[in-house]
C-alpha positions as CSV (number, residue, x, y, z in Angstrom):
1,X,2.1,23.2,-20.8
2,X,1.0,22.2,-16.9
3,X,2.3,18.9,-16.4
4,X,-0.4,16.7,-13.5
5,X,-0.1,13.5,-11.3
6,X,-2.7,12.0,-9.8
7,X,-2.3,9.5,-6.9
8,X,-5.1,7.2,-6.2
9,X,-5.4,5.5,-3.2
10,X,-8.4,4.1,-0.8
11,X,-8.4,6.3,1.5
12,X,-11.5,5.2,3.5
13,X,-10.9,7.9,6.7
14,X,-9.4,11.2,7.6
15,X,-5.8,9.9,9.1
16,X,-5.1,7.7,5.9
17,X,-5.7,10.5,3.8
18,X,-3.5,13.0,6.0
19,X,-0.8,9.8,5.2
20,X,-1.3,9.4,2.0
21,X,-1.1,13.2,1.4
22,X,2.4,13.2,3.6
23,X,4.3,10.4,1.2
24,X,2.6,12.3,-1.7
25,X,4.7,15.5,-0.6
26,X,7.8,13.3,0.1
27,X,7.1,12.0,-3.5
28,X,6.6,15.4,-5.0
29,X,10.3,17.1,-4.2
30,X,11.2,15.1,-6.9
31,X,8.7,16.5,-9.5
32,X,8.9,20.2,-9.1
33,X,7.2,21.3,-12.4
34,X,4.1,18.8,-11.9
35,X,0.7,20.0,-10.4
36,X,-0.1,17.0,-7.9
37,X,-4.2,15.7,-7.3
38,X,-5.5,12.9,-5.0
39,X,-8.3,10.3,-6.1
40,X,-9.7,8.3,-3.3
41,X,-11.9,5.4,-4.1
42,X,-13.5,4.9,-1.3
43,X,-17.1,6.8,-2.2
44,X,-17.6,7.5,1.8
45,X,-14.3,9.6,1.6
46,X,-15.3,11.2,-1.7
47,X,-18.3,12.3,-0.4
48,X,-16.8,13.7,2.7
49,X,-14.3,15.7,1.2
50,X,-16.9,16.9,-1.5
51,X,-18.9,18.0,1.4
52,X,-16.0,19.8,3.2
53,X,-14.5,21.3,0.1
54,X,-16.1,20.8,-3.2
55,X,-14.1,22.5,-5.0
56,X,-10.6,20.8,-4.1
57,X,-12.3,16.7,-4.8
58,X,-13.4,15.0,-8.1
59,X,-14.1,11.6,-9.0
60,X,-11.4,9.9,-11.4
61,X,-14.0,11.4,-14.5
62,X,-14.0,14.1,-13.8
63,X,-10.5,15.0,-12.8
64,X,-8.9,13.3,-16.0
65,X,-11.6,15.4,-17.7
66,X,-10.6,18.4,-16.3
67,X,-7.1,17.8,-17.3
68,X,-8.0,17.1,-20.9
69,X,-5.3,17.4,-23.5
70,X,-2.6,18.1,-20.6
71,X,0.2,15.8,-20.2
72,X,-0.7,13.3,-17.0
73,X,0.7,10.4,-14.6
74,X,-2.1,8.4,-12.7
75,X,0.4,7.0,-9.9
76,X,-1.0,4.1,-8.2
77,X,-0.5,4.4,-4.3
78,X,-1.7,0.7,-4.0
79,X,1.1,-2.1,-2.9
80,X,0.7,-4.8,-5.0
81,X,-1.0,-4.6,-8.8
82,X,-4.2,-6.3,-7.2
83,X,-7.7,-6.4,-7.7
84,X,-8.5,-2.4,-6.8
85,X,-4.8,-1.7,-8.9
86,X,-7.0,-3.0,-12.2
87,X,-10.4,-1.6,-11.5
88,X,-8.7,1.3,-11.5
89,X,-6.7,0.9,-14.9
90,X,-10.6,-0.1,-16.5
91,X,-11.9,2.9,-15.2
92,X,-9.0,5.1,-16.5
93,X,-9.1,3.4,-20.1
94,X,-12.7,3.4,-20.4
95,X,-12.2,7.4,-20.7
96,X,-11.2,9.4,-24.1
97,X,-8.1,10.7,-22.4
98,X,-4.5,10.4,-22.7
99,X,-2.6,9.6,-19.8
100,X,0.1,7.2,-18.5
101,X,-0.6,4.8,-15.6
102,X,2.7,4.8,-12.7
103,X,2.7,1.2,-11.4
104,X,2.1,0.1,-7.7
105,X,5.0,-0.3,-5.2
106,X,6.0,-4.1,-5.2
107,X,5.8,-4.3,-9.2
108,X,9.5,-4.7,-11.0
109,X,12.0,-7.5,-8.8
110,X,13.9,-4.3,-7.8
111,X,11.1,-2.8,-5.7
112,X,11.6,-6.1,-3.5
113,X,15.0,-5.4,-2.7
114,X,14.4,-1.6,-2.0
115,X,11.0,-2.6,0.4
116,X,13.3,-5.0,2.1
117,X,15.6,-2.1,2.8
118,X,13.2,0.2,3.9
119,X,11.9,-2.7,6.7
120,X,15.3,-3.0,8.3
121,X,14.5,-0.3,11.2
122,X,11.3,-2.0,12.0
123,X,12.9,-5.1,11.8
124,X,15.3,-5.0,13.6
125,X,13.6,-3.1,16.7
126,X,12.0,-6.9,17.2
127,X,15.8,-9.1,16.6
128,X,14.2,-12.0,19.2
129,X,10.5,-12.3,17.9
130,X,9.3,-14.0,14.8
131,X,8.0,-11.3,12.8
132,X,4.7,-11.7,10.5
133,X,3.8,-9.0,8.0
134,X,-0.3,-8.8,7.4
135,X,-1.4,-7.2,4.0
136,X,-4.9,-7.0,2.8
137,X,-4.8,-10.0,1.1
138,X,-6.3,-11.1,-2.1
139,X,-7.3,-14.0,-4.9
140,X,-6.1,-12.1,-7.7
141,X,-3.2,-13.8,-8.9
142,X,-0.9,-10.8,-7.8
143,X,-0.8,-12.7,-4.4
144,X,2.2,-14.3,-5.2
145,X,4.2,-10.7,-4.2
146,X,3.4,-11.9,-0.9
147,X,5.7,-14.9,-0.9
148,X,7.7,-13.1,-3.2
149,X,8.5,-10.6,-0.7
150,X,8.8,-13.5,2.4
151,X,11.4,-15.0,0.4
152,X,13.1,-11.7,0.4
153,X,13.3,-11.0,3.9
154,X,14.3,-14.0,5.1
155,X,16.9,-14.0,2.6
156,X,18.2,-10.6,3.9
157,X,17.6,-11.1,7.7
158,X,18.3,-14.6,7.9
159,X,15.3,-14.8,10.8
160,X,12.1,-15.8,11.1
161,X,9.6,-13.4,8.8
162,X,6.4,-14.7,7.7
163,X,4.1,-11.8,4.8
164,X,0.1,-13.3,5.0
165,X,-2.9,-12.0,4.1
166,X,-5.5,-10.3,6.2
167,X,-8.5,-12.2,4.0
168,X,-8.1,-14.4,1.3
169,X,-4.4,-15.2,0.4
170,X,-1.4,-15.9,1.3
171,X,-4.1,-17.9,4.0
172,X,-2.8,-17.5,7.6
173,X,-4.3,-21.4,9.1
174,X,-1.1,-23.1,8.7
175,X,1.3,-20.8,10.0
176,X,-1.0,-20.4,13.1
177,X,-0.7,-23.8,13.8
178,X,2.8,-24.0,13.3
179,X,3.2,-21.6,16.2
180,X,1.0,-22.8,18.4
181,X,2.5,-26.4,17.6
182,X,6.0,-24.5,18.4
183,X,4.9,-22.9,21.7
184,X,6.1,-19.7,20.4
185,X,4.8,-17.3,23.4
186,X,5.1,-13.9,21.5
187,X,5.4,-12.9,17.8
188,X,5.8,-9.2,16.2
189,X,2.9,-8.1,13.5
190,X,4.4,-5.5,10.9
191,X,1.1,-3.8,9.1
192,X,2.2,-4.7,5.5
193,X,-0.5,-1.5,4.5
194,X,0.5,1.8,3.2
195,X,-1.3,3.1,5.9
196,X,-2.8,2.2,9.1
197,X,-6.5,2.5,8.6
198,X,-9.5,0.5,9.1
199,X,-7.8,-3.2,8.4
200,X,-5.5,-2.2,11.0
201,X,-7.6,-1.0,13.6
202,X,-10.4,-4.1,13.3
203,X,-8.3,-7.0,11.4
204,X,-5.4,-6.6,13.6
205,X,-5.9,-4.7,16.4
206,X,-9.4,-5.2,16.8
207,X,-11.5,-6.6,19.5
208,X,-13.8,-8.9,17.4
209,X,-13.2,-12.6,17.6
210,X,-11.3,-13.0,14.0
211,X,-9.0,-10.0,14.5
212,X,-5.6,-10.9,15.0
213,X,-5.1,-10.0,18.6
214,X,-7.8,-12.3,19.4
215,X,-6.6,-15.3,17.2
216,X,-3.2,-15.1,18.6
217,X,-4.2,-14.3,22.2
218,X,-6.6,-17.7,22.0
219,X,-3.5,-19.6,21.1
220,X,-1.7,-18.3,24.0
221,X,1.0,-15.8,21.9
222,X,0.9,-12.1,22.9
223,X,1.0,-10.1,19.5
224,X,3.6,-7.0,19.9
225,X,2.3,-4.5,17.2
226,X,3.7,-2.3,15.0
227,X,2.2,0.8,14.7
228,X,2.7,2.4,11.7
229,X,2.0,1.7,7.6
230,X,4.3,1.5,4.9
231,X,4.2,5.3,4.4
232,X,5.7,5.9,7.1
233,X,9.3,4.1,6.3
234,X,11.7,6.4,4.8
235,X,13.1,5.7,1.3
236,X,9.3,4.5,0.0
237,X,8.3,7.8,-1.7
238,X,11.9,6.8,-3.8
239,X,9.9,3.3,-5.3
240,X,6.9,5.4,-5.9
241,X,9.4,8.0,-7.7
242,X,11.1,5.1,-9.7
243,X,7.4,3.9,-11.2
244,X,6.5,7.6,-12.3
245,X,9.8,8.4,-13.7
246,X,9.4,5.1,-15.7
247,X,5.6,6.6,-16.6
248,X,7.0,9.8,-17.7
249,X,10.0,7.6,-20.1
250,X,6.8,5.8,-21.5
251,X,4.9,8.7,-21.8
252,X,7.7,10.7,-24.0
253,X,6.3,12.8,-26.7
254,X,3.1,13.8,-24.4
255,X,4.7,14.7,-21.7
C-alpha cells in the first residue's frame, strides 16, 4: 500500500518554497518507500501554484481526501508548536481521515540540544558580537521555546545569545535598552525562521521604521546579518526525521 507525507509549511513566496522543498528532499533520503506532498497555507501561494500547475497543488482537503484510506504523516515544517502549528491540527481533525500529525522542530527537550548543535557554524562565525536570534514571535503559550532555547545556547556557548520575537513575545524593549545602556556598537542577528522570507526581508532587513535595522541603527549599533533560515543548517532535516519516525511508531498498525 503507497505510504504519503505531507509537509505543511507557510510558504508565502517562490524562494521559501524552493527552501522548504530542498530540506524536504534532505528529509526524504530517509523515507525511501513514502510518496512526499507539500501544503502551503499561505492562500496567495496556493493560488499561485494552482495557476502554474494545477494539477501538482491541493488544499489540505483535498489532498488528505485524495489519499483516503492510505497510510499518512502530516509533518509540520513549522518551529515551534504555535498558533499556525494548531490551526493546522483543527483543520486536519475536522476531516474523516486517518492520519498521524509529525510534530514541529523545537517540540521534545532533545530537539533543543540538537538545534543548539546545528547553530554552532553560524555561531561561531560572529565569536566577538553578541548574537540575537529573531523568530516570528507569538502569544500562544508555546513562546516559552524561546527562552527555552536562550537558555540553551548560552549554556553551550558560554557568550552572549539573546532568541526574541519579531511581534508579540519573547518582547524585544528591554533587551534594546540594555544595549543601548551598554554602548554595545554592533550586534549579530541570526534569522531564527525556517526560511528567509517576508519577516526577513521587512522585519529585519527592511527599510520601514520598526524593522530591525532601523531600530538598532537609531540606537547607534550596526546590525551584521545573517543571511540564511533554519533550513539551511545541516543536521535539521535529522529533527524533522526524529518527529516522523516517532509519527510512524504512533501510527503502527496503519502504516
Amino acid at each position: 500500500m503507497p505510504r504519503h507525507i505531507i509537509f505543511s509549511a507557510v510558504g508565502t513566496s517562490s524562494s521559501t518554497q524552493t527552501n522548504y522543498r530542498e530540506l524536504g528532499n534532505r528529509i526524504a533520503t530517509a523515507f525511501p518507500d513514502c510518496t512526499f506532498h507539500y501544503h502551503f497555507t499561505s492562500p496567495a501561494a496556493r493560488k499561485k501554484l494552482a495557476a502554474e500547475d494545477p494539477g501538482e497543488l491541493h488544499t489540505l482537503v483535498d489532498t488528505l481526501e485524495l489519499k483516503a484510506n492510505q497510510p499518512l504523516i502530516l509533518q509540520s515544517l513549522h518551529i515551534i508548536a504555535g498558533s499556525e502549528f494548531h490551526q493546522l491540527v483543527r483543520q486536519a481533525t475536522a476531516l474523516d481521515q486517518s492520519y498521524q500529525i509529525g510534530l514541529p522542530l523545537l517540540s521534545e527537550p532533545a530537539d533543543f540540544e540538537a538545534l543548539s548543535q546545528c547553530l554552532e557554524p553560524v555561531i561561531t562565525t560572529y565569536p566577538d558580537l553578541p548574537l540575537i536570534l529573531l523568530g516570528h514571535g507569538t502569544e500562544h503559550p508555546s513562546w516559552s521555546a524561546y527562552p527555552t532555547l536562550e537558555n540553551v545556547l548560552q549554556n553551550r556557548y558560554g557568550k552572549e545569545i539573546y532568541v526574541r520575537g519579531l511581534e508579540k513575545n519573547p518582547r524585544p524593549e528591554t533587551l534594546l535598552t540594555q544595549l543601548k545602556n551598554r554602548n554595545i556598537t554592533r550586534v549579530a542577528v541570526i534569522p531564527f525562521l525556517l526560511v528567509t522570507g517576508v519577516h526577513y526581508q521587512r522585519d529585519i532587513t527592511g527599510d520601514h521604521p520598526t524593522s530591525w535595522k532601523n531600530r538598532l541603527g537609531n540606537l547607534g549599533i550596526e546590525m551584521i546579518v545573517h543571511q540564511d533560515g533554519l533550513a539551511h543548517l545541516n543536521g535539521i532535516e535529522d529533527v524533522y526525521i526524529s518527529h516522523i519516525k516517532a509519527a510512524i511508531k504512533a501510527a503502527l498498525g496503519r502504516w
